[in-house]
C-alpha positions as CSV (number, residue, x, y, z in Angstrom):
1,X,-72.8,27.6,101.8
2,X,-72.9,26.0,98.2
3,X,-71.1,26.5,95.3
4,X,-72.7,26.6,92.0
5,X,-70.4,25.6,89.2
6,X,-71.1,26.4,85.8
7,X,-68.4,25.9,82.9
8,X,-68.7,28.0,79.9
9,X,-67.3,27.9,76.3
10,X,-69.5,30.4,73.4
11,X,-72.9,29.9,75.9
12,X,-73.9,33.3,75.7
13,X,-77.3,32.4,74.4
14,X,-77.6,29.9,76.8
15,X,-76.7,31.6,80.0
16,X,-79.6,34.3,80.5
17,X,-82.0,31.2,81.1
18,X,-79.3,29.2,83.1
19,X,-78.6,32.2,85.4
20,X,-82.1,33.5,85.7
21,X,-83.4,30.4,87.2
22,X,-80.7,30.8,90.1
23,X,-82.0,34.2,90.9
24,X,-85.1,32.5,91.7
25,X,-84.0,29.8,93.7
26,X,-85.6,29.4,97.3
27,X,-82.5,29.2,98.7
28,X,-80.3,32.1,98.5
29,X,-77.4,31.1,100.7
30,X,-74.8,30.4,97.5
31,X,-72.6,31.8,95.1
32,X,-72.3,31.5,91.4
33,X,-69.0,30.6,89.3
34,X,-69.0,30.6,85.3
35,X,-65.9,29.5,84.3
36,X,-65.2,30.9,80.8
37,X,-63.0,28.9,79.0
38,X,-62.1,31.1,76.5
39,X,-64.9,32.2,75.4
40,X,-65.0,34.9,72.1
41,X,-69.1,35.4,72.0
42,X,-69.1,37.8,73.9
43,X,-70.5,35.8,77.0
44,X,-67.8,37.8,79.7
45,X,-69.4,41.2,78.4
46,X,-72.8,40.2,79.4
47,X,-71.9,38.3,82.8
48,X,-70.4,42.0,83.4
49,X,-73.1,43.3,82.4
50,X,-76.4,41.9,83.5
51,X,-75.3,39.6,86.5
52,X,-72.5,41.2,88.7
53,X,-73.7,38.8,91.2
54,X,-71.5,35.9,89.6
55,X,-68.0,35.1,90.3
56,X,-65.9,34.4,86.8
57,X,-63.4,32.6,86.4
58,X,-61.9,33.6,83.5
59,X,-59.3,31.0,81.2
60,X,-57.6,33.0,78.1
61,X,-57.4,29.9,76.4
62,X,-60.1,26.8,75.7
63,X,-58.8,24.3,78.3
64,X,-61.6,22.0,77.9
65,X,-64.8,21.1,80.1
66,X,-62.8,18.9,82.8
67,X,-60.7,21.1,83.6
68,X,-63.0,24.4,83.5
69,X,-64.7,22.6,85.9
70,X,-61.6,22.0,88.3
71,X,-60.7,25.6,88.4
72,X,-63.9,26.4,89.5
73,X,-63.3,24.2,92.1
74,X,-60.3,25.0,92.8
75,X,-62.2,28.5,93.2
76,X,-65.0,27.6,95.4
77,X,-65.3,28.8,98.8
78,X,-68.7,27.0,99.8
79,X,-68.9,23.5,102.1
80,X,-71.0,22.0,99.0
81,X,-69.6,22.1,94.8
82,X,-73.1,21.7,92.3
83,X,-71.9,21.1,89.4
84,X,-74.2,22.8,86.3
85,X,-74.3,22.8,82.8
86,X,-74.9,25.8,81.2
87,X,-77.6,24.4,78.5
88,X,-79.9,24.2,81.6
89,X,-83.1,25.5,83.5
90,X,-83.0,24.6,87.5
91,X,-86.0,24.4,89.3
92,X,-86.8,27.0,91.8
93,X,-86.4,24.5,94.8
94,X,-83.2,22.9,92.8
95,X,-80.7,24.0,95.6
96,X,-83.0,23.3,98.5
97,X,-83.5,19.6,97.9
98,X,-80.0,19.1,97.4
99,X,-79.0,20.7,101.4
100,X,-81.9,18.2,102.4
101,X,-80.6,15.7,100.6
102,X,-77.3,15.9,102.2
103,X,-79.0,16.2,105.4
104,X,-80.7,13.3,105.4
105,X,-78.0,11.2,104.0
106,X,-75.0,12.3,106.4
107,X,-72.5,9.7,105.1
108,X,-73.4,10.4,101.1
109,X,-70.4,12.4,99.5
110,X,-72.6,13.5,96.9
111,X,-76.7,14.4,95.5
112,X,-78.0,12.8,92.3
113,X,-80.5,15.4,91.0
114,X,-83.6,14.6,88.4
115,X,-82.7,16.2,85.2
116,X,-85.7,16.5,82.5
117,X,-85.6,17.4,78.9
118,X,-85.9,21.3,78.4
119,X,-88.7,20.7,75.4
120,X,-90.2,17.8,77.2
121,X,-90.5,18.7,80.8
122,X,-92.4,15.3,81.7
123,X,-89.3,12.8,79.8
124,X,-86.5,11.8,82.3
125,X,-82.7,12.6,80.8
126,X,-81.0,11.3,84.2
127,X,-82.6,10.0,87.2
128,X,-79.3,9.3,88.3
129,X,-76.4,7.4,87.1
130,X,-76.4,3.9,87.0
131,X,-73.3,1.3,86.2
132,X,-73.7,-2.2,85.1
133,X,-71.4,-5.2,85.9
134,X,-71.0,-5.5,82.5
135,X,-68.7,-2.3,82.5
136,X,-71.5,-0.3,80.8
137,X,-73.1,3.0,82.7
138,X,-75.9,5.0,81.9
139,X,-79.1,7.5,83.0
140,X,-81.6,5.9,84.9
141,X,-84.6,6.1,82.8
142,X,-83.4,8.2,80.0
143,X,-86.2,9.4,77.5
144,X,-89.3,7.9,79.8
145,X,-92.0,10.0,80.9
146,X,-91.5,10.8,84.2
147,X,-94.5,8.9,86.5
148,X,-92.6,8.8,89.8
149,X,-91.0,5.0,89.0
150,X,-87.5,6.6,89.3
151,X,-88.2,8.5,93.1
152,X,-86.4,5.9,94.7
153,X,-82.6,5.6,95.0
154,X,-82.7,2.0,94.1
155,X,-80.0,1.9,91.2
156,X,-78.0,5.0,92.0
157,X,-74.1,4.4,91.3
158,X,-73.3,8.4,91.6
159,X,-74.5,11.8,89.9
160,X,-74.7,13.0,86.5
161,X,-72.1,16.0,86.5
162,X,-74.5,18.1,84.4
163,X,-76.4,19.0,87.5
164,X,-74.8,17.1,90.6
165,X,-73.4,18.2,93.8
166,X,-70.3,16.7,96.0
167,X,-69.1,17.5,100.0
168,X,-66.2,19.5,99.3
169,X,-64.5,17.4,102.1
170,X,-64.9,14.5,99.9
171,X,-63.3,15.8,96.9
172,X,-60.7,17.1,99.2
173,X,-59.9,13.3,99.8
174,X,-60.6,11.5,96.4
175,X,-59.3,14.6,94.3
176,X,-61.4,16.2,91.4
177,X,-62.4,15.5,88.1
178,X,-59.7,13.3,86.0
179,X,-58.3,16.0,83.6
180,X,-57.0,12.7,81.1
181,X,-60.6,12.3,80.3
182,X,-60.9,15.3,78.9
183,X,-64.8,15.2,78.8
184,X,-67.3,12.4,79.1
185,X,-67.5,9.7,82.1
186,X,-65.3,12.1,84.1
187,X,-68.4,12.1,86.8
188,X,-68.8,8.4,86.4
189,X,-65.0,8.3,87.5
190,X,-65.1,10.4,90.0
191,X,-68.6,8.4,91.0
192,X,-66.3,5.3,90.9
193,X,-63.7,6.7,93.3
194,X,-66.3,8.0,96.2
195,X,-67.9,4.3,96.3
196,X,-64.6,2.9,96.7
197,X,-63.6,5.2,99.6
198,X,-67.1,4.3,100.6
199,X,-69.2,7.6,100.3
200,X,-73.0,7.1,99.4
201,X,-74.5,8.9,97.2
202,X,-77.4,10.3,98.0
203,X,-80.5,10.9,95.4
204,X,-82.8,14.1,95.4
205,X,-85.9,13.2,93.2
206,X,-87.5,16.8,93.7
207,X,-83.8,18.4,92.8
208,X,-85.1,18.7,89.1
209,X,-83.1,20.5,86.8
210,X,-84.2,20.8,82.6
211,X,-81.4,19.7,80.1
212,X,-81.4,20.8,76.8
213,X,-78.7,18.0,76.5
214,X,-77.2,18.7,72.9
215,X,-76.8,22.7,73.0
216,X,-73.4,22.3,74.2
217,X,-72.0,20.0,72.0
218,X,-71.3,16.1,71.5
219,X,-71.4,14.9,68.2
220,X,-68.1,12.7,66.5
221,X,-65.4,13.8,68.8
222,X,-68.1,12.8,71.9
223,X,-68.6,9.5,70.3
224,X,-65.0,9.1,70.0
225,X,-64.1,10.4,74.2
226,X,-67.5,7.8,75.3
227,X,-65.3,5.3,73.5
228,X,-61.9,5.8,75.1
229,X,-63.0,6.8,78.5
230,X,-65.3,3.5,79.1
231,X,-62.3,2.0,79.2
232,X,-59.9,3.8,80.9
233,X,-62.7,4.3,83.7
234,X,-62.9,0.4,84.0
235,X,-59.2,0.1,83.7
236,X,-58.7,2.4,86.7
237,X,-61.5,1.5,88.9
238,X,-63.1,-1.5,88.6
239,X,-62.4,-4.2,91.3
240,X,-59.8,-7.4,90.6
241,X,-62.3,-9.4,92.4
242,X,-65.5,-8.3,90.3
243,X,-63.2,-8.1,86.9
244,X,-62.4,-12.1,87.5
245,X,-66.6,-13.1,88.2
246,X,-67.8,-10.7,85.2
247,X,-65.2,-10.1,82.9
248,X,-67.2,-12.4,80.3
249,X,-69.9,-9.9,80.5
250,X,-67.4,-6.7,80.4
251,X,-66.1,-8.5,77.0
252,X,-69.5,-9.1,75.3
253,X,-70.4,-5.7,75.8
254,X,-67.6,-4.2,74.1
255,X,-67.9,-6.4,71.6
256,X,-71.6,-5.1,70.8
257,X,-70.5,-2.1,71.0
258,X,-67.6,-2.5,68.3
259,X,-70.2,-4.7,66.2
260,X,-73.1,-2.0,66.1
261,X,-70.4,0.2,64.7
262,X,-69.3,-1.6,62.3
263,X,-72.6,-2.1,60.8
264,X,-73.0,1.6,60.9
265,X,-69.2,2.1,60.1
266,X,-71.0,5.2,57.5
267,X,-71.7,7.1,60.2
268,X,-68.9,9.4,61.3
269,X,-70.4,8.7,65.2
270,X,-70.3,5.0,64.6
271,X,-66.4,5.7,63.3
272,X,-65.4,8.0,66.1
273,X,-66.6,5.2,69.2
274,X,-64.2,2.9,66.8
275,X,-61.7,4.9,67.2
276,X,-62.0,5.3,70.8
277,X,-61.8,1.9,71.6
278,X,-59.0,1.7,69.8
279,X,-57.5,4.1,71.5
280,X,-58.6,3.0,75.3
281,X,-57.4,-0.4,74.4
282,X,-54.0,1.1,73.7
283,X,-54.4,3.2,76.8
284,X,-54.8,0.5,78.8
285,X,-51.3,-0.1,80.3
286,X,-50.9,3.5,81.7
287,X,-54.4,3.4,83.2
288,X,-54.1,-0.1,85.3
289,X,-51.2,1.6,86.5
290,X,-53.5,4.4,87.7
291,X,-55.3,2.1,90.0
292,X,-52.8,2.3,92.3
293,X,-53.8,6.2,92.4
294,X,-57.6,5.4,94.1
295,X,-58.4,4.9,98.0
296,X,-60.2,1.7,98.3
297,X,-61.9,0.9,101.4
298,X,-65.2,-0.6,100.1
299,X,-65.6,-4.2,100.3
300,X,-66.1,-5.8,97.0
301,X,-69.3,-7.0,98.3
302,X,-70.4,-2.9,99.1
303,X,-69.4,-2.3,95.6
304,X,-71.0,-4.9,93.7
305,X,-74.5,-4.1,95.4
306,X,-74.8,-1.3,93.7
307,X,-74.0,-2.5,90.1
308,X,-76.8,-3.0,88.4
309,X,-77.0,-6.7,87.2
């Protein structure tokens, strides 16, 4: 059985599309968990109301997205966690591909899923997630029009966690979601620590999912987390060995990163990603420590192949 994952904070207007779309999945063998997370929209009245069918998981207080989505978890019964963002539309074969996927790829830990743009339903958001040498990861083709050139797995680090899907067995061994992130790059981590206790990670091209991507938020504050968290993730996962051979590369792309700010430093974004290298810089100490926390039995060799260059 799966478990479908879906943190919630003020999505009432979003959910009847998001849970519609599972009612019509092909594949029926799963259950549904909205974790509120504290909600005051009135979202818990209509869960009650027009779809019994879903578990909730229901936090008094607004605990924030990484660790909504650990209690549902946490709450999970199924041999397979999807992970879903509310703002989103799945495809009716959505949960299908992703039991094939896992079914063809026996030692993946977890399914990369296609997610397209809700008002664009040809342009790519994710075709999984990629990570660069150079410290930096991404969406594999974000904003192209999808032509089939991202229907290989060529370039897959791990799954975007607005629609991805992990062996519960796995997490059971790596642990879940890193609740110091807060939000942002928490799937890249976790994508981090299943390559280096050597998972795969499988990619479902036909597992499409549409993403409305800014409905749920972002802005400043998400400039600011991207900012801190690209550190802390490289800080805590990244290999000696690979640090040493491209940390020349790690440290020019910072640097751009800090110089496009500054030449935007009007924009309150450009301030907030400042700031949050700022901060992961000052972080750093506690989260080198942290390596010490992740099971590494990937060679470096494993790990590097599937950094993008």
């Amino acid at each position: 059985m799966l478990s479908v994952i879906i943190p919630n904070f003020n999505g009432m207007r979003l959910l009847p599309v998001c849970l519609d779309a599972l009612r019509r999945q092909t594949l029926q063998n799963f259950e549904t968990i909205v974790v509120d997370d504290g909600s005051t929209d009135g979202s818990r009245e209509l869960l009650a109301r027009e779809y019994p069918e879903v578990r909730v998981a229901a936090l008094e207080t607004n605990r924030g997205f990484v660790r909504a989505v650990n209690e549902g978890i946490r709450a999970a019964r199924g041999d397979v966690v999807v992970l879903l963002n509310n703002d989103t539309e799945a495809d009716a074969h959505w949960l299908e591909e992703i039991v094939l996927a896992f079914h063809r790829n026996p030692r993946a830990g977890m399914v990369a899923c296609k997610l397209r743009l809700f008002d664009r339903r040809d342009h790519i958001h994710s075709a999984g997630d990629f990570y660069g040498v150079d410290g930096i990861p991404g969406n594999r083709g974000v904003w192209e029009q999808d032509c089939g050139q991202y229907d290989d797995a060529r370039g897959v680090f791990g799954a975007c966690g607005g629609a991805g899907a992990y062996r519960k067995t796995m997490l059971d061994e790596i642990g879940l979601f890193d609740e110091a992130l807060v939000a942002n790059l928490e799937d890249v981590d976790l994508s981090w620590r299943a390559r280096l206790a050597g998972y795969a990670c499988a990619y479902a091209p036909r597992a499409i999912v549409y993403h409305m991507i800014s409905a749920t938020g972002g802005g400043a504050y998400g400039s600011f987390l991207v900012g801190r968290n690209t550190l802390w993730v490289l800080a805590k996962n990244y290999p000696a060995a690979l640090w040493k051979k491209h940390w020349r590369q790690i440290v020019r792309a910072q640097w751009q990163i800090t110089r496009d700010a500054l030449r935007n430093i009007r924009g309150a974004a450009a301030r907030a990603r400042l700031r949050g290298q700022i901060a992961g810089l000052f972080g750093l100490p506690r989260w080198l420590r942290r390596r010490a926390t992740v099971i590494r039995r990937a060679t470096d060799d494993e790990i590097e192949a599937v950094l993008v260059q």
